[in-house]
C-alpha positions, 0 to 999 in steps of 0.5 A: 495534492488537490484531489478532485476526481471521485476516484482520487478521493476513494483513492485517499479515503482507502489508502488513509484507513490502511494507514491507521490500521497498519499504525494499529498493528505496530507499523510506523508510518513514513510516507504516502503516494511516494511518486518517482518521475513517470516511473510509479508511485507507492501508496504507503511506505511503513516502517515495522520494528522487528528484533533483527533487521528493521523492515521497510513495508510497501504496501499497495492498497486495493478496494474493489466494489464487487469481486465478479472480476476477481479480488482487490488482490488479482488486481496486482498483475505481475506488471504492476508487481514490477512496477512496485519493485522498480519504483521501491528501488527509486525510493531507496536510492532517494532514501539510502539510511533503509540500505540495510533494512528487509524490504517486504511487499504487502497489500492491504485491500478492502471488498465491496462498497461503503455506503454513506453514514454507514456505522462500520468502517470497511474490514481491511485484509493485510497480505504479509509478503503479497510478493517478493522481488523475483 
């Protein structure tokens, strides 16, 4: 995928570094910008080992430059939480070897701007369980 709008780029930028920060905390990597027809797209799908069930993670993952209008995080109305939920459930279908894993929604978001040449990479916050299907 060309990305050519300065969003698109921020867009990637932000959804690579939530990738290899949740491959730092053990979460395995499976898919990027997941698409199903007009119905959606998932950011990242992860895989998480646990002792039980293994899990499946989908995470959506926010920046936001300043929180005058709320965080990263009140981004993620409950209509784009449906979103997320129906466009997971296309993915299953697609994908029926997770039919028995936990299925767990999370968001990784980053706060405020990243300047260029800037030494320090932007602290993610990981929200375990940011919502669940109702």
């Amino acid at each position: 995928m060309k990305l050519t709008a300065p969003k698109q780029r921020q867009g990637d930028y932000y959804e690579t570094l939530a990738k290899h920060y949740l491959e730092a905390q053990g979460l395995t990597f499976f898919a990027k910008n997941w698409h199903y027809k007009n119905l959606g797209e998932l950011d990242l799908v992860m895989l998480e080992p646990t002792q039980k069930t293994p899990c499946l993670v989908i995470v959506e993952v926010r920046q936001r430059k300043a929180s005058q209008f709320g965080t990263s995080l009140d981004s993620i109305t409950p209509a784009k939480q449906r979103k997320i939920i129906k466009t997971t459930a296309a993915f299953l279908q697609a994908h029926p070897q997770f039919d028995n894993f936990d299925i767990r929604f999370d968001v990784v978001s980053y706060e405020g701007v990243l300047a260029a040449r800037q030494a320090v990479m932007p602290t993610p916050t990981w929200i375990k369980d940011a919502f669940g299907v109702n």
